[in-house]
N, C-alpha and C positions, 0 to 999 in steps of 0.2 A: 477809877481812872488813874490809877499811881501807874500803872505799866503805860500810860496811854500811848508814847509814841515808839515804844520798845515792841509794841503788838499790834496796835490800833491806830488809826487815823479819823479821830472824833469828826464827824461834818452834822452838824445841826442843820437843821432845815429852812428854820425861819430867826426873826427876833425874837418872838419867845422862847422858844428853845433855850434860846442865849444866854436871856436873863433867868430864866430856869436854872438853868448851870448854874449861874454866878450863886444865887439866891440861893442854893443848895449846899454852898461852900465848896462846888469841884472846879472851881478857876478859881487861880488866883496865882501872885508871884510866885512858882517853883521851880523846881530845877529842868521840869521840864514844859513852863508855860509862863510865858509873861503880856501882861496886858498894858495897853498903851492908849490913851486917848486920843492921840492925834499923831503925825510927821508932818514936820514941814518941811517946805522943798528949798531945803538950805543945804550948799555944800557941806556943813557939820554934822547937820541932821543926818541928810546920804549915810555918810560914816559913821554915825552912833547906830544908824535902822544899821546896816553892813556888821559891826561888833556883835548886837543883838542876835545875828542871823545866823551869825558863825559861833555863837555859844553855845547854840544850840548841836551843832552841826559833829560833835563826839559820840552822844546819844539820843539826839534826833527831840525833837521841842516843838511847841507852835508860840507862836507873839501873835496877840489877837489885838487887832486896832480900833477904837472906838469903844473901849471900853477903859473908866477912870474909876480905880480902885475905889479914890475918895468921895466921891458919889458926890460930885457939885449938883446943890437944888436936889439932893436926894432921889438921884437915880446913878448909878453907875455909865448908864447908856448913851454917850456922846456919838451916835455916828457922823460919820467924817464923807468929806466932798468925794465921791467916787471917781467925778472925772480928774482928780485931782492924784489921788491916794489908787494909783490904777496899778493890774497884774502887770503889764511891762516896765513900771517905771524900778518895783520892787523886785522882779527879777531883776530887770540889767544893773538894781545894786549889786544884789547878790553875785552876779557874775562877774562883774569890771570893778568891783573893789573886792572885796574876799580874794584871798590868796591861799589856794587857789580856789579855782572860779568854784562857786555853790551850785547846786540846783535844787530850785525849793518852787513849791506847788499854791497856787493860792484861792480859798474859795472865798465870796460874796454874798453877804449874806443882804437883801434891802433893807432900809429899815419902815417899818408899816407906814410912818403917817410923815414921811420927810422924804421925798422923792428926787432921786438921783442925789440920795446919802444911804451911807451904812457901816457895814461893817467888814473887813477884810481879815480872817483866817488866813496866817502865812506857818504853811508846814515846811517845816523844816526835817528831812528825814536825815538820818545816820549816815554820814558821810564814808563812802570806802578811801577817800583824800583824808580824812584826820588824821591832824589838828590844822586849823586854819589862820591867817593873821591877815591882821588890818593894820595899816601903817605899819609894818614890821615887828607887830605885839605879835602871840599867840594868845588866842580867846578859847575859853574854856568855861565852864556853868559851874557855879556854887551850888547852894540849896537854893537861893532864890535870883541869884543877878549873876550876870557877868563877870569872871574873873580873867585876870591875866596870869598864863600857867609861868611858872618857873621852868627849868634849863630839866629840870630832873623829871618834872610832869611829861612835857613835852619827848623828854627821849622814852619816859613808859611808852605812852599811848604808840608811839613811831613803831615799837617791838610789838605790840599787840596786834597792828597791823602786817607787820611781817609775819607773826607765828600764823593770821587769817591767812593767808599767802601760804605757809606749809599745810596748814590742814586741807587745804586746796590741793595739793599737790599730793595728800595722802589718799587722799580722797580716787583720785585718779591711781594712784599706785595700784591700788586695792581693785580698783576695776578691770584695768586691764592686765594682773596677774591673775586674775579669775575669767579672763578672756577663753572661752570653749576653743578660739580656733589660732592660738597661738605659735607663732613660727608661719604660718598661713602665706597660702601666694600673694594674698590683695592686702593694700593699707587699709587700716579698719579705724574707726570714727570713735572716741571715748567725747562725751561733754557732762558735767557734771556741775549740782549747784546745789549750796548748803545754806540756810538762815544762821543770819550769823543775832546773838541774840533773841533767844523764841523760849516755848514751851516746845514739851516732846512731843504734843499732839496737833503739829500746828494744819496739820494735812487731815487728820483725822473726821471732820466731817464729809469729807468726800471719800476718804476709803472705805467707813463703815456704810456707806448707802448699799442696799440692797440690788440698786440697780447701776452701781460704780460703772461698771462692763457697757452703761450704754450713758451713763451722764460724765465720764471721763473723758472719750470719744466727741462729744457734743463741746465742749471746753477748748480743746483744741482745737476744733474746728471756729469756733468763735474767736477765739484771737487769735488763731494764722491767718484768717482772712479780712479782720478787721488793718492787718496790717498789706497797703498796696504792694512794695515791695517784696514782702513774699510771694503775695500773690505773682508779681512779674517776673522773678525768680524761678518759681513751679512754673510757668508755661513756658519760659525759656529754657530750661533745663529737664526733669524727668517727672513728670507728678507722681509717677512710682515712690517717687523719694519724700512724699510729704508725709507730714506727723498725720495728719487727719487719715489715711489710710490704717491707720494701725487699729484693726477691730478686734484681735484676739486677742484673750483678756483671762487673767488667772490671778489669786492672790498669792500673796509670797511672804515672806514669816515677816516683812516690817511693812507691807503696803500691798502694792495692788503692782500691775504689770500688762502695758499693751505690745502686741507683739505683729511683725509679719515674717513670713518663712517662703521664702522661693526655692529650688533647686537647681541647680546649674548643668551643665552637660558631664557627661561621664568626665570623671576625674575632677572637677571642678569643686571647691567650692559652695557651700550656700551663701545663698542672699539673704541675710540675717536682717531685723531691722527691731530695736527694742526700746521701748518709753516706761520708767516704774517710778513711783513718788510712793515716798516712806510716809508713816502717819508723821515723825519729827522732821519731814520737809525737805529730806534730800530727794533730790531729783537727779537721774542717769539717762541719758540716752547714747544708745551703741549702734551701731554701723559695721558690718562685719566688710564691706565692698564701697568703699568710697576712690576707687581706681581703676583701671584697667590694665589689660595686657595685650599685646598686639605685635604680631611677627612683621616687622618693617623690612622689607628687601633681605628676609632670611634674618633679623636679629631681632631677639625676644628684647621686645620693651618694656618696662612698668611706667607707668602715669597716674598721676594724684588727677581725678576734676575737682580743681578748685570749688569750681561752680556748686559741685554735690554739698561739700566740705563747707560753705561760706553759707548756704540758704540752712542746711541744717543746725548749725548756730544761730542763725537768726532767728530759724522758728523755735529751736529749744528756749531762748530766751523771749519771747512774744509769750511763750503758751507758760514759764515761771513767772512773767508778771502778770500774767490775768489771773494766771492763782494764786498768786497772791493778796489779787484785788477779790477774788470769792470768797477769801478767808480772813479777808481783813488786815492782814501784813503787810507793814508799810515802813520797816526796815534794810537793812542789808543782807547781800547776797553775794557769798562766797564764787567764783566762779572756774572752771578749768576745764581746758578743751587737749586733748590728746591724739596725734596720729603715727601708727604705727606704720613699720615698711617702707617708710619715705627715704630710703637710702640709692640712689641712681635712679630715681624716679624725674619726670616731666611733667607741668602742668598739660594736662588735656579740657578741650572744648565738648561738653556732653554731646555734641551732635555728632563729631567725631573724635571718638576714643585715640586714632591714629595720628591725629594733628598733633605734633611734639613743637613746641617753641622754648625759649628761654634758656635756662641752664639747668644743668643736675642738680637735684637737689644734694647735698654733701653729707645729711646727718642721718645716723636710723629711724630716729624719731622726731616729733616737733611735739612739743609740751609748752602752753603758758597760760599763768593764773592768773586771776583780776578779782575786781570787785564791784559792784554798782548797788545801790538802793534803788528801790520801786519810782522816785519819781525819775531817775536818769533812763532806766527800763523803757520809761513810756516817752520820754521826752527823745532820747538820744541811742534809741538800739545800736543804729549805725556807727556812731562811735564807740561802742562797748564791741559793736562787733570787730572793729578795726583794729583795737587793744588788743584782743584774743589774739586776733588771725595774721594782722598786718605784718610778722615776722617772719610767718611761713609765706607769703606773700613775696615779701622781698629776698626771700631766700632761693627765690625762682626766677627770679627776676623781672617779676610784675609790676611794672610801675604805674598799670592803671588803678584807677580807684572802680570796685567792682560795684554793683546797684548794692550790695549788701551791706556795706559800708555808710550809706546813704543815709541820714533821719528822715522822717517823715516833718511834714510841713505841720506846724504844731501838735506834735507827739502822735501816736496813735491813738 
């Protein structure tokens, strides 16, 4: 368990499990796990459990509650009041003290013979926000406790975070200079997402399956429709356009590759549509036609649909964090969305390609990188997606907030 929160997100089952662990010597204070017997609901405490949280929060940690190193009476196992020591009260620390706001995940373990007591698992995943501060400190982790970083730590970690941000950006270079249909009539779709912290085979049980071609397929369709928003996205817009159609299937020298292919009318364009995961966990997805063209009273127009553009982000990110949850990853993720052609272009409404509203869009391209870890994934798509996109949004002059933007009501 030394990689534990750099790869894995431990979830035991019961209370033995727990004391299993413990008893074992794989808990205990380390850098990336520390155990606590109790919180009390004291404005210091708030702020000591908040420090704790955010120590974690550079390379991602758990603080397990209900558990006393010193074994009073010779057990390590104090669990604690449930309704007391509850998932809202330790979120909305994490969020309204951590600066900036955390997002951390928490499981519940009962304890067997103490009813409505237990124990509380609070993960804490890799922040794509590090470094974080409480009262205006910056928190960072030692070998076993909480430290407060210096002026020099603090401006590292801020560059590490930037250079995540160009490999993002390289990432995307790479794609669409390898783009088949480049200089092309239509603006076309780049999204791309890297593990930032992994092994090279993090994707690797899913691409060497013999039947990849039809449990890839099956993957995608289970988390784009676990999420309702997509769902209401695809019926409003083209279901042509959903990930879950993409059935042709090839391998390719780092992974696997799902594909669809349409033809257009003479002179036209194809309708490209392409999803490939590396065994080392990058993920692509391309879009060769995310626009239209349309002769308005004798003047040829181009048009971005937003609508295309905004669901297809949200489901590229829904179908990276359910695989991440098949493989156990439970860190960060690089993220970058690209669209090409967008120069004199108009948002358009899928139902009418023709409908022009807003302004010109001013630039050739629209490019911007992010980051999130798995629990913001599942908690807050809508906002990860709004980061991405919300610039080409405004650059149109969109001031609605689109359903894709949206979270779902406690996570997916």
């Amino acid at each position: 368990m030394t990689d534990h929160f750099l790869r894995l997100q431990w979830e035991p089952k019961n209370e033995a499990e727990l004391l299993d662990a413990y008893r074992q010597g794989r808990l205990g204070e380390r850098n990336w796990c520390e155990l606590k017997a109790d919180v009390a609901l004291t404005k210091g405490e708030n702020k000591e459990l908040a420090r704790d949280l955010a120590s974690f929060a550079v390379d991602g940690g758990t603080l397990i509650i209900g558990i006393d190193e010193h074994e009073p009476g010779g057990s390590p196992l104090t669990p604690v009041d449930l309704a007391k020591v509850t998932r809202e009260r330790i979120e909305s620390i994490a969020l309204d003290i951590a600066d900036p706001p955390l997002t951390v995940s928490c499981t519940v373990i009962p304890a067997a013979e103490k009813e409505g007591f237990g124990y509380v698992l609070v993960h804490v995943p890799a922040s794509p926000f590090a470094v974080h501060q409480v009262d205006n400190k910056y928190i960072g982790r030692g070998d076993s406790r909480q430290v407060y970083l210096s002026d020099a730590q603090v401006v590292r970690l801020l560059r590490r975070r930037d250079q995540w941000a160009e490999d993002a950006a390289s990432l995307l270079s790479i794609a669409v200079g390898t783009d088949r249909f480049q200089g092309g009539q239509y603006p076309h779709l780049f999204v791309v997402a890297r593990p930032i912290t992994h092994d090279d085979e993090l994707f690797r049980p899913i691409t060497i399956r013999p039947d990849y071609g039809q449990r890839l397929p099956e993957l995608i369709t289970m988390a784009t429709r676990r999420d309702t928003a997509i769902n209401n996205l695809i019926a409003a817009t083209d279901s042509s356009f959903a990930l879950e159609r993409l059935h042709s299937y090839s391998r390719t020298a780092d992974g696997v590759l799902l594909s669809a292919t349409a033809g257009g009318m003479a002179g036209d364009e194809l309708w490209v549509q392409e999803f490939a995961i590396n065994e080392n966990g990058i993920v692509r997805y391309y879009h060769s036609r995310v626009g239209e063209i349309d002769n308005v009273n004798g003047v040829i127009r181009k048009s971005v649909v937003v609508e295309y553009v905004t669901s297809s982000v949200r489901e590229v990110l829904a179908v990276v964090n359910f695989l991440s949850r098949e493989v156990g990853f439970a860190g960060r993720w690089q993220l970058g969305v690209h669209v090409t052609g967008t120069i004199g272009t108009r948002p358009a409404r899928p139902a009418h390609p023709h409908f022009f509203a807003s302004s010109d869009y001013t630039a050739d391209s629209y490019q911007q990188t992010g980051a999130a870890n798995v629990a913001e994934l599942t908690a807050h798509p809508g906002q990860i997606t709004a980061r991405l996109l919300g610039r080409l949004l405004r650059g149109y002059g969109k001031d609605e907030t689109p359903l894709a933007f949206e979270d779902p009501p406690g996570g997916t």
